[in-house]
C-alpha positions in Angstrom: -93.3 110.7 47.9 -91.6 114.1 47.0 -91.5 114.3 43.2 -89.1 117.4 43.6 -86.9 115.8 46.2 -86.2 112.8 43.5 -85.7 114.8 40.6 -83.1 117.0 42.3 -81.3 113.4 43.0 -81.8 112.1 39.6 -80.1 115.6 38.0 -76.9 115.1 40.4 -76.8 111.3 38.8 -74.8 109.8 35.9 -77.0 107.1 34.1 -74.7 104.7 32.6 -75.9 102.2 30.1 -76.2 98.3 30.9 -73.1 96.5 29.3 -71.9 92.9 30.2 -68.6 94.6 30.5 -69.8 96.2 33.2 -71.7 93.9 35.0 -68.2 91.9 34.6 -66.0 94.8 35.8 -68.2 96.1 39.3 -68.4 92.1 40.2 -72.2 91.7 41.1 -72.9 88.6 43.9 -75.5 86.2 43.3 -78.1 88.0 45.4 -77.4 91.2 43.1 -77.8 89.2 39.8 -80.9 87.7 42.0 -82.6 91.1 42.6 -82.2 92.0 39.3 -83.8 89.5 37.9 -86.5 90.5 40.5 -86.6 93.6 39.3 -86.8 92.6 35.4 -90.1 90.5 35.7 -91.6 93.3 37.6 -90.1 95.9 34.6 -92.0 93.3 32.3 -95.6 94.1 34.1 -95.2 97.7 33.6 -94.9 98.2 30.0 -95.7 102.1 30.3 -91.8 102.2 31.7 -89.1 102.5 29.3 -86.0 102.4 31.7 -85.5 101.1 34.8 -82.0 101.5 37.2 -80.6 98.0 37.6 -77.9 99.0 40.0 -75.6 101.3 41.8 -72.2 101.4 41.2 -69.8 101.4 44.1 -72.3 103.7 46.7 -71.7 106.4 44.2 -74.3 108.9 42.2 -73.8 106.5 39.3 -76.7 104.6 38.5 -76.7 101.6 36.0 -79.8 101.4 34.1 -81.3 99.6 30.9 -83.8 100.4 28.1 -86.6 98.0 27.4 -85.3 96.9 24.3 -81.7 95.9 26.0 -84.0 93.4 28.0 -83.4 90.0 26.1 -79.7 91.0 26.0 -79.2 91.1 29.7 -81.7 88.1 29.9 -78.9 86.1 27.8 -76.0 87.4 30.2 -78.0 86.3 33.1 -78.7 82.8 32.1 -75.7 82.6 31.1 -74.1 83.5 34.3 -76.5 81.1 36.1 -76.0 78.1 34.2 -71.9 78.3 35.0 -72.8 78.3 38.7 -75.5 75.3 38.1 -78.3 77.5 39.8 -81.0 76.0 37.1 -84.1 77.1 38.9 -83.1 80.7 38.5 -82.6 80.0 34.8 -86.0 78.5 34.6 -87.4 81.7 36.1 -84.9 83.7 33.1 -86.6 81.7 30.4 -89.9 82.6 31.7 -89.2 86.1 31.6 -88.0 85.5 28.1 -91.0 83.9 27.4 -93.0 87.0 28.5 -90.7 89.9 26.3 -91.2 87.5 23.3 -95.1 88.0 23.3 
């Protein structure tokens, strides 16, 4: 991989913060809210990382992306999200996760 290539992209980029409001307002499906998860238990392994992009917004340069210590926030909005749909082995997997950030 090109370093310089991907820091050229990354300069053009706005990095918006994670907010429920957001989350809320771009209207993430199931399988988004699913891959982020994904991507959160894979964020927990690597603890060297302190941010990680969560998701695009729109198919535009704008990136949404969350610091480590917003973690158990977005865990909260996730289960919470889950358990109104009744999908209760993804919320099993959340409180796993949560598990793991606590130690």
């Amino acid at each position: 991989m090109n370093f310089n290539i991907l820091k050229k992209k990354n300069k053009n980029c706005v990095r918006v913060e994670w907010s429920d409001e957001i989350f809320d307002s771009i209207q993430l499906t199931d399988f988004d809210l699913e891959t982020i998860m994904i991507t959160l238990i894979d964020f927990e392994k690597k603890k060297s990382v302190k941010d990680i992009v969560l998701a695009n917004y729109k198919n535009t340069p704008i990136y949404i992306v969350i610091k480590r210590d917003k973690v158990q926030e977005l865990l909260d909005y996730l289960l919470s999200k889950f358990t109104q749909e009744e999908k209760y082995e993804l919320c099993h997997q959340i409180n796993l996760i949560r598990y793991d950030y606590s130690k």
